[in-house]
N, C-alpha and C positions, 0 to 999 in steps of 0.2 A: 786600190793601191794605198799601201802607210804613207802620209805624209812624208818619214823619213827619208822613202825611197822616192817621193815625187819631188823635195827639194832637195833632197841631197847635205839632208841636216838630222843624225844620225845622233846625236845629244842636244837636249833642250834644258835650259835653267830651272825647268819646273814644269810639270802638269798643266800650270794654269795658261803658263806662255806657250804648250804646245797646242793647248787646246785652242787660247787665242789666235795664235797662227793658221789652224786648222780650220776655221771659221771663216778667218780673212780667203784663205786658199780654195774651202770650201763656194764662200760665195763669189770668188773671183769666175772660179771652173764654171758654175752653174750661168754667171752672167755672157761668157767667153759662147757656152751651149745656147744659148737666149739670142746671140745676134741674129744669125741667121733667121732664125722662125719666120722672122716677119717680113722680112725683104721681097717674099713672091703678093704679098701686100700692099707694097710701098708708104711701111709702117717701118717705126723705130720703137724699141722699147717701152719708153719715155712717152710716146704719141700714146701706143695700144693701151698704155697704165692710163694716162686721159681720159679715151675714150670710153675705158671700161669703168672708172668715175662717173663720168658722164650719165651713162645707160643705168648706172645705178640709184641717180636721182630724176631722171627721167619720167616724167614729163618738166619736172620741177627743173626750176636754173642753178648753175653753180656759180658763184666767184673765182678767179685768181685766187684769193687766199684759202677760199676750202680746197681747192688742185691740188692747191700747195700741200695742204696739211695731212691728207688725204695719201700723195702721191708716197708708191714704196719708195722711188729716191729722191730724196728732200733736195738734193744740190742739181737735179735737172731744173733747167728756166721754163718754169711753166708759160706766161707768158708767150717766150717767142714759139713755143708748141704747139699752143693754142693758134697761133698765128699761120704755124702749116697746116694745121688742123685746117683753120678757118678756108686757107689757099686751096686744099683739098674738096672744099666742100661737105668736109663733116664734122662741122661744128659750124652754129650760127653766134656770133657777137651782137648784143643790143644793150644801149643805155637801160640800165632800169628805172621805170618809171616812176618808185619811191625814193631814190638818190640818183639824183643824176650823176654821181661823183662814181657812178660803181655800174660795173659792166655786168649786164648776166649773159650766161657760157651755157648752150644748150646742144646737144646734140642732135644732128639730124637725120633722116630720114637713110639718107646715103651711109652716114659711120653708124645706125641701127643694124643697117643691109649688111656692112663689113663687117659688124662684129657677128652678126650668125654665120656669117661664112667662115668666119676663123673657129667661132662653136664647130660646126659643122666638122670642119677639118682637122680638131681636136689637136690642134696647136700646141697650148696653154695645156698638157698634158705630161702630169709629174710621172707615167709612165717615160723612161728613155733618159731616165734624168738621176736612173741610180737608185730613188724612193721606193720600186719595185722591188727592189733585194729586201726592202725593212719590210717588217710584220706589221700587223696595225697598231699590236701594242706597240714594239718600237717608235712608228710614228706618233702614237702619243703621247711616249715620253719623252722626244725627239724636241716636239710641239711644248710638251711644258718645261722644259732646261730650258730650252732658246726665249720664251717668256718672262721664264724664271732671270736669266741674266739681265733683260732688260730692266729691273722691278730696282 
């Protein structure tokens, strides 16, 4: 559906401010679609982005600050995440041994287990999400505007 018809704003000051709006709207929708996924997990968005950090540097430890840097949304507390993570039992916290001032954040055995079951279950699947109407080249060019804006 046109944005004009999903807000109900039928003239825009410009191109750029539609398109900005469209983005915002866009990734409102897409986050709005993303709650639920993981609820039959007893995962939150914010966690699953962790853990799949995590598994990424696996065997190796991560920090707080690479979570951080790392995580698609910057303004989640990593931190307290890690902390249901930890409560969960899938993620281990240990003093690192070269600084003791700095925590290393590793993933366990258990949120290894969780994340192939969310593979498995094909979750994390930009089928259902609208991406299936685009072509591949669309998605490519999709892929380098949204790049391109960040630059």
């Amino acid at each position: 559906m046109r944005l004009e018809d999903e807000i109900k704003q039928p003239v825009f000051q410009s191109e750029a401010q539609k398109a900005f709006l469209n983005v915002v709207y866009t990734a409102g929708w897409l986050g709005q679609r993303r709650v639920g996924l993981f609820k039959p997990y007893d995962l939150t968005t914010p966690q699953y982005n962790i853990l799949r950090i995590l598994r990424g540097q696996h065997p190796l430890p991560a920090t707080v600050a690479m979570l951080i840097d790392r995580m698609l949304d910057k303004t989640s507390n990593a931190s307290r995440i890690v902390d249901k993570l930890e409560d969960k039992k899938l993620v281990t916290r240990t003093v690192c041994p070269a600084n003791r001032r700095a925590v290393d954040i590793r993933i366990t055995e258990a949120g290894l287990h969780l994340l192939r079951q969310i593979d498995e279950a094909e979750v994390v699947n930009p089928k259902g999400f609208g991406f299936e109407n685009l072509t591949d080249s669309e998605l490519h060019q999709l892929n380098m505007l949204l790049d391109k804006i960040r630059t």
